[in-house]
C-alpha positions in Angstrom: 93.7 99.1 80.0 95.1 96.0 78.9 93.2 93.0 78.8 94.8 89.7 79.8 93.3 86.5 79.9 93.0 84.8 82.8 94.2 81.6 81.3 97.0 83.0 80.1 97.9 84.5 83.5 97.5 81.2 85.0 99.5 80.2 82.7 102.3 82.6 83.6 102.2 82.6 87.5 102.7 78.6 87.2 106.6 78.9 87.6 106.2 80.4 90.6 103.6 78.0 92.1 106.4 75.2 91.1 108.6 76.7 92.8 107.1 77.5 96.0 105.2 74.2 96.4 105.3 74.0 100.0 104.4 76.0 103.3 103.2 79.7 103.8 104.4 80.9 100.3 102.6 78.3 98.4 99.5 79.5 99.9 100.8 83.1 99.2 101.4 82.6 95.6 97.9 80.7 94.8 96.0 83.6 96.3 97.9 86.2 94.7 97.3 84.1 91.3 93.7 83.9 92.0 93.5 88.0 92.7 95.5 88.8 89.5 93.1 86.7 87.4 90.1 88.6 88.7 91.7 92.1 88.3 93.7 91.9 84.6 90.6 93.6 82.6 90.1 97.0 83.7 87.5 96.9 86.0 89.5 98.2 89.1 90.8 101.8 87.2 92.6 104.9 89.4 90.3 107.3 89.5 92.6 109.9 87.5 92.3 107.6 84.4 88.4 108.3 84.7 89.2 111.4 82.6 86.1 113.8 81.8 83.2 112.5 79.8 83.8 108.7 81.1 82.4 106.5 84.0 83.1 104.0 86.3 80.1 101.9 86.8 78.1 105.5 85.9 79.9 107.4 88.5 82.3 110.4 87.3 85.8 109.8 87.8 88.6 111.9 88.1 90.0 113.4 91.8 87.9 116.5 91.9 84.6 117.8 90.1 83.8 117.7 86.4 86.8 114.8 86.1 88.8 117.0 86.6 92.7 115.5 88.6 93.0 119.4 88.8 91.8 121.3 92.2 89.2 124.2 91.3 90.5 127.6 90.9 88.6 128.8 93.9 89.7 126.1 96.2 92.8 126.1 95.3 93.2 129.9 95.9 91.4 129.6 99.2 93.9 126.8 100.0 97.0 129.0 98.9 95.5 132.0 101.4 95.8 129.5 104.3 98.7 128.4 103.9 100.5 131.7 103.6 98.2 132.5 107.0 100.2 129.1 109.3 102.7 130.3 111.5 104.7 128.5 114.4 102.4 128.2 117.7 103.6 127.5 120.7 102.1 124.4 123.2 98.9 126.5 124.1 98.4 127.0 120.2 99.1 130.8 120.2 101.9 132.5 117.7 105.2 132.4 118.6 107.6 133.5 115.5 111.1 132.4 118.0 109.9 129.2 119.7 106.7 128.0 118.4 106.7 124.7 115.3 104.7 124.2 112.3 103.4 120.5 113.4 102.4 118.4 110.7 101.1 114.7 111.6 99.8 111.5 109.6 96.5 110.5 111.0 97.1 106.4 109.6 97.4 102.7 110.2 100.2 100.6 109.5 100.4 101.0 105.7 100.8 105.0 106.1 103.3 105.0 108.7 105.5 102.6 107.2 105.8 105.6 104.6 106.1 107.9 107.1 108.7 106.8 109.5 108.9 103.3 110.2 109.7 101.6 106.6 109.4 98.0 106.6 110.7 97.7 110.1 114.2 97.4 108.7 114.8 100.4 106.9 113.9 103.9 107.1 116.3 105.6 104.8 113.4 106.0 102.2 110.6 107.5 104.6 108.8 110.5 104.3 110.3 111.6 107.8 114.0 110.8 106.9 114.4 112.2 103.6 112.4 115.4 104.2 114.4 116.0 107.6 117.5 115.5 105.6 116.6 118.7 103.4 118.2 121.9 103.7 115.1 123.4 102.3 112.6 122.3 104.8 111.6 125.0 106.8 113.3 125.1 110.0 110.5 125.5 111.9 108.3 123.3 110.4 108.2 119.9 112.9 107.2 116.5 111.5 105.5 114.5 114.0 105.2 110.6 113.7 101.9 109.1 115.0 101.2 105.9 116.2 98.3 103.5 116.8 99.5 101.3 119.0 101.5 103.4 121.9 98.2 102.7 124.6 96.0 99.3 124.8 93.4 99.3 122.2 95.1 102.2 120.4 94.4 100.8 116.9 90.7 100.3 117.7 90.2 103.7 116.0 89.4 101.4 112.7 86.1 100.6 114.2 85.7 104.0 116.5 86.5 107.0 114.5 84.8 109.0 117.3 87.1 111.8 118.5 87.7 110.1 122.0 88.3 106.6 121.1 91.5 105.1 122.0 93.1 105.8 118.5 93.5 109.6 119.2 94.3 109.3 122.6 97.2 107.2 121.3 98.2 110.0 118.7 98.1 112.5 121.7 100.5 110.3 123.8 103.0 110.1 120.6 102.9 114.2 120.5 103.4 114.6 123.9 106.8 111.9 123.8 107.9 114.0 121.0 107.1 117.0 122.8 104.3 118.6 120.9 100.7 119.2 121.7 97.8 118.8 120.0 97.3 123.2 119.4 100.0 123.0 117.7 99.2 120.5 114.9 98.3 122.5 111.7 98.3 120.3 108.9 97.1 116.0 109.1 97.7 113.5 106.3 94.8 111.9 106.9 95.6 108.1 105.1 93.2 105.3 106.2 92.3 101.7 104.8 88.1 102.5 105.1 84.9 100.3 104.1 81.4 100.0 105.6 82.6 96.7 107.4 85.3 97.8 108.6 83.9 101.2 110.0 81.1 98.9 112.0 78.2 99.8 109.6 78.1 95.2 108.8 76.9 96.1 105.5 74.7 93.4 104.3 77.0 91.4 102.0 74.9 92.3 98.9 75.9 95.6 99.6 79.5 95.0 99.4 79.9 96.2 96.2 79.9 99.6 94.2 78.9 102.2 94.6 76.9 100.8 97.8 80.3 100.6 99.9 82.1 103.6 98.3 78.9 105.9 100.2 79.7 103.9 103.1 83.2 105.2 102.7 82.4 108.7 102.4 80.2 108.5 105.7 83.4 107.0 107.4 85.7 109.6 105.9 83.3 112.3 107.2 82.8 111.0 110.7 87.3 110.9 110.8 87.5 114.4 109.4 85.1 115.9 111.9 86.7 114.0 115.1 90.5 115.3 113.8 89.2 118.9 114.0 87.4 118.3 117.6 90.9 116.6 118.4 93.3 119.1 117.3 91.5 122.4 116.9 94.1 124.4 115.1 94.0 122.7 112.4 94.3 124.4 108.9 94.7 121.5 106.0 94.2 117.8 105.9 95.5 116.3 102.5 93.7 113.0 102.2 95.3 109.9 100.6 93.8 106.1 100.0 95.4 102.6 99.5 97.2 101.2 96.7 96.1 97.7 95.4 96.5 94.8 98.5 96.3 91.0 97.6 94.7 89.3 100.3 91.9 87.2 100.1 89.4 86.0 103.4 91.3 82.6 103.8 94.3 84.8 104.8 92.6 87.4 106.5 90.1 85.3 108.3 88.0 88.5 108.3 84.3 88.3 107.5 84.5 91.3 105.4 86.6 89.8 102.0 84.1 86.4 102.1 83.5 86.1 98.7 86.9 87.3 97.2 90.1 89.5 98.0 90.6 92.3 99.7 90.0 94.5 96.7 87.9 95.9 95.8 88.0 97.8 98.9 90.7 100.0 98.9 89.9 100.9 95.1 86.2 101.9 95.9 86.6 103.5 99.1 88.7 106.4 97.2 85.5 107.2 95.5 84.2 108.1 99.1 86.9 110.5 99.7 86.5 111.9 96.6 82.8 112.9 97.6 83.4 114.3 100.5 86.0 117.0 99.1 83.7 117.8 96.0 81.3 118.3 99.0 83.3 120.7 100.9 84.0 122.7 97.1 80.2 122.7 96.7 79.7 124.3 100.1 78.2 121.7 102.3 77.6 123.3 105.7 78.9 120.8 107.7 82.3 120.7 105.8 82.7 124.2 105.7 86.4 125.5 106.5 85.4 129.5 106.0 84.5 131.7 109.3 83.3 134.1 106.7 80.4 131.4 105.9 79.5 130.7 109.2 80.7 128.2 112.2 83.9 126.1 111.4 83.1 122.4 111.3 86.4 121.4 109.6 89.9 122.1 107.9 90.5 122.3 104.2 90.4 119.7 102.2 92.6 118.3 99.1 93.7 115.5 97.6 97.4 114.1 98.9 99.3 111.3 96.9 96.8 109.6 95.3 98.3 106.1 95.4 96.0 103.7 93.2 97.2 102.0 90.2 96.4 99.4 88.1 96.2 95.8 90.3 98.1 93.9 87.2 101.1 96.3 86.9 99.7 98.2 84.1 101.1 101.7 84.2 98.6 104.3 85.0 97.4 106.4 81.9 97.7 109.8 84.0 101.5 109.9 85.4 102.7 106.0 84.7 102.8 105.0 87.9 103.6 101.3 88.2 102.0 99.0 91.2 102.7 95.9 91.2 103.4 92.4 93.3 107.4 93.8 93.8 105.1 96.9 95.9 103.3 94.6 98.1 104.9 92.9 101.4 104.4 88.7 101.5 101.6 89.4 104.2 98.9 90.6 101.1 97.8 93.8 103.3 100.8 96.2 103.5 103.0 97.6 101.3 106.8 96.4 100.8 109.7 98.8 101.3 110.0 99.3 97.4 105.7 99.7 97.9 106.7 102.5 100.7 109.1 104.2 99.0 106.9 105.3 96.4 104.2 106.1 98.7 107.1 108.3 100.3 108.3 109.7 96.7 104.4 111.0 96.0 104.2 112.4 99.7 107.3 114.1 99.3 106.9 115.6 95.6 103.3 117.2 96.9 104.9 118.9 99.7 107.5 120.3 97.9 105.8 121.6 94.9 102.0 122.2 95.5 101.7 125.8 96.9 98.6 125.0 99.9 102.6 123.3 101.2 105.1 125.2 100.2 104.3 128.1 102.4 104.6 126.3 105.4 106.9 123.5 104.0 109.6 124.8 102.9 112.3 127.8 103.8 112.0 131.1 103.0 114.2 131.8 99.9 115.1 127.9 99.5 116.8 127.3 95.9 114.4 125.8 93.9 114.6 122.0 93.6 116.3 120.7 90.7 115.4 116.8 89.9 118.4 114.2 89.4 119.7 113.1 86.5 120.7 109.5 85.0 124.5 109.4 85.2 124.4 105.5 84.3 121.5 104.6 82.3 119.9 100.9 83.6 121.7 97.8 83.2 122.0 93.9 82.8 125.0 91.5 83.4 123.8 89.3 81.0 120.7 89.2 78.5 119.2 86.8 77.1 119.4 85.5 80.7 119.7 82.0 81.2 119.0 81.1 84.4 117.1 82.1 87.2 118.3 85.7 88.2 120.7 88.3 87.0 122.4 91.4 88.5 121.2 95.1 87.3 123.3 98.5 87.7 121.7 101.7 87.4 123.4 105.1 88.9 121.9 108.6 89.4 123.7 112.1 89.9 121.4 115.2 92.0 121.7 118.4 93.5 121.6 117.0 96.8 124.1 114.4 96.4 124.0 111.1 95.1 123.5 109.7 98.3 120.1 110.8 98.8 118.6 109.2 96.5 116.1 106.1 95.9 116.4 103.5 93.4 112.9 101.5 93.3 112.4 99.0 90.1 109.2 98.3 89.1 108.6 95.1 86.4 106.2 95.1 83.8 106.5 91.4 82.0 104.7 87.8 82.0 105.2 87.1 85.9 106.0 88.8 89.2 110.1 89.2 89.5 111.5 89.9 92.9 114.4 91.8 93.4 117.1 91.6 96.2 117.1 94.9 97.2 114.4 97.6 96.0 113.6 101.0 97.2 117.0 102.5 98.8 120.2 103.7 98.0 122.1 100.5 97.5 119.4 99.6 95.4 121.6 101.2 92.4 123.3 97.6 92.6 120.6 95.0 92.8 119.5 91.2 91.1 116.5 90.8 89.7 115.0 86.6 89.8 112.7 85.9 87.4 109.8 82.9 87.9 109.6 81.8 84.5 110.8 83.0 81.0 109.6 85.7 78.6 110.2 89.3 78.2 110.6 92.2 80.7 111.1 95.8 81.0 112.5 96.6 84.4 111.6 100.3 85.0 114.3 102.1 87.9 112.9 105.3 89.4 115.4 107.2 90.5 114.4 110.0 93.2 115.8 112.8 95.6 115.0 113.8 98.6 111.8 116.6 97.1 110.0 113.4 94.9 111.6 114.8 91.9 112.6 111.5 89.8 114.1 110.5 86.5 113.4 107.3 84.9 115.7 104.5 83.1 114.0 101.0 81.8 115.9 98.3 80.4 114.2 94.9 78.5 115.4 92.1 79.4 114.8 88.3 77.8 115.3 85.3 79.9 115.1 82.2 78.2 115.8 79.5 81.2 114.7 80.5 84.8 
């Protein structure tokens, strides 16, 4: 992990203060300045860079037992042997091979539907829903069903009652029945939720507010949703879990108790520790996890990691795949992701349920050509560089299977400040301008991907002498 200092960072991010020196975004920027100064040395890493044989803070790392990022052998054949076993159900949750669906459903806030299906409220081309809709390999009975939080008063209290007849479900339920679905027929849940101790209604002292203390809090929370899904929707088979990428927001923006005393983070980093525990506690054969009728009573679905979204806070690629996070992923608001943010969370969801095989199964059609990824046509470019000035235009073109089309242009930035980007994330993204806060030396990263997640990669360097 690269090691910044945070003088030098101040030092960087002052172009953009002076040029935001007013209103809402000058309050933006000098939080976001403070939060990158705390979180440039390493101590926030993605649990898949905790490789074997390391720590963090003396807990093991790494998505699954042992370090590992790799499910067990056993759990991952047990996981293969239910999905071959899901099969269309009709309304009262029996088998019905002509009518029935395949109903899969996010169980999530705002951050995971925006992936899902609503984008950034302005565009949806890049969702989860849209692109994997648009695939001629989905399987046709397979029916992706949106949820939503707020369709009933009170629906989004299920942050703070993750009891299985709080308003939150009941608010899932009314989305499936306006789609026309019921809750025997929902099979497989992403199950993607912002979780803490505070925010679950345990009021962790604040002394407790830190590691590992509020991870264990996490993994109580994560239990408690897992058991209400399965009393809510009882034919359930998988639930792939997923946790935050890096937010900026400190408590004078939130005005919420729980960040007093710093940002946001490091909750959404910690509380994938939780999660963690709780599937290594369903591979080690905790009773009241247990997914096997051969074992005994039922008292959940099986468990895996989905998308595993965290990444270095600073923009420092991620040792295990390279995934970039950075301030271009994060909407001006600090707590949600931005459509270029969202379209990677889509990319992840989208490449795991097209390639793992506990998904394919059910996923995709019988006989489907396999998925080919796209292809640079037109390798990244600049208008002009050096650039003098404050923004330039970039050009970047893909070719795929599916047609060019289809596919996602995101840019992510690695460089001496934050550069935003006029479009980022969709199609016509292939054609976008890039403004840089102050001068130095870029590499502007596109990642180009299709409809399955399957990406290629093209980076340019760019040197701009005179914002």
């Amino acid at each position: 992990m690269l090691t910044v200092d945070p003088a030098d960072l101040r030092f960087v991010f002052q172009g953009m203060l002076d040029r935001h020196k007013s209103g809402k975004e000058y309050g933006q920027f000098q939080w976001r300045i403070g939060v990158l100064t705390a979180q440039t040395n390493g101590m926030l890493p993605p649990l898949v860079d905790v490789r074997p044989g390391k720590t963090y803070q003396g807990e093991e790392g790494g998505l699954y037992p042992g370090g590992s990022n790799v499910r067990p052998a056993a759990h991952d054949a047990a996981g293969q042997k239910i999905a071959r076993g899901i099969v269309p159900l009709n309304g009262d949750g029996k088998p019905d091979p002509v009518n029935g669906k395949i109903v899969i459903m996010p169980v999530s806030v705002s951050n995971g539907y925006g992936a899902w299906h609503r984008g950034d409220e302005s565009d949806t081309s890049t969702t989860f829903m849209a692109r994997a809709n648009a695939n001629p390999a989905k399987n046709p009975m397979l029916f992706i069903a949106y949820g939503f939080e707020y369709q009933l008063p009170g629906g989004n209290g299920g942050t703070g009652d993750p009891g299985p007849n709080s308003p939150f479900y009941r608010s899932l339920d009314h989305a499936l029945k306006e789609q026309g679905v019921t809750p025997r027929q929902v099979q497989i849940v992403w199950l993607s939720m912002p979780v803490s101790g505070k925010s679950w209604g345990t009021n962790l002292p604040p002394g407790a507010r830190t590691f590992p203390a509020d991870a264990q809090q996490s993994k109580l929370a994560w239990k408690e949703i897992v058991h209400a899904i399965y009393v809510r929707y009882p034919n359930l088979k998988i639930i792939y879990n997923s946790t935050k990428g890096a937010m900026y927001m400190s408590a004078t923006a939130t005005k919420n108790p729980e960040f007093i005393g710093g940002p946001i983070e490091p909750f959404n980093h910690d509380a994938a520790w939780g999660v963690k525990w709780v599937i290594e506690d369903q591979i080690q054969g905790a009773l009241d996890l247990n997914y096997d009728p051969a074992r005994g009573p039922v008292k959940a679905p099986w468990l895996s990691w989905g998308p595993y979204f965290w990444s270095y806070p600073d923009g420092t690629p991620r040792h295990y795949d390279g995934l970039v996070w950075s301030l271009a992923d994060v909407a001006p608001d600090g707590l949600h992701p931005s459509l270029s943010g969202l379209t990677k969370y889509a990319n992840l969801l989208l490449h795991r349920m097209t390639t793992d095989p506990t998904a394919t199964p059910w996923f995709m059609k019988v006989g489907a050509p396999p998925n080919q990824p796209p292809t640079v046509a037109r390798v990244a470019s600049v208008a002009a560089s050096p650039v003098s000035g404050a923004a330039t235009a970039l050009s970047v073109l893909g070719a795929d299977d599916g047609g060019e089309p289809n596919l996602t242009y995101t840019w992510s930035p690695t460089g001496p400040a934050g550069v935003t980007f006029s479009v980022n994330g969709p199609n016509r993204a292939k054609d976008t301008t890039a403004t840089f806060p102050s001068a130095g030396r870029y590499t502007l990263q596109v990642t180009i991907a299709d409809a399955g997640g399957l990406a290629a990669t093209s980076s340019i360097e760019v040197t701009v002498t005179d914002p």
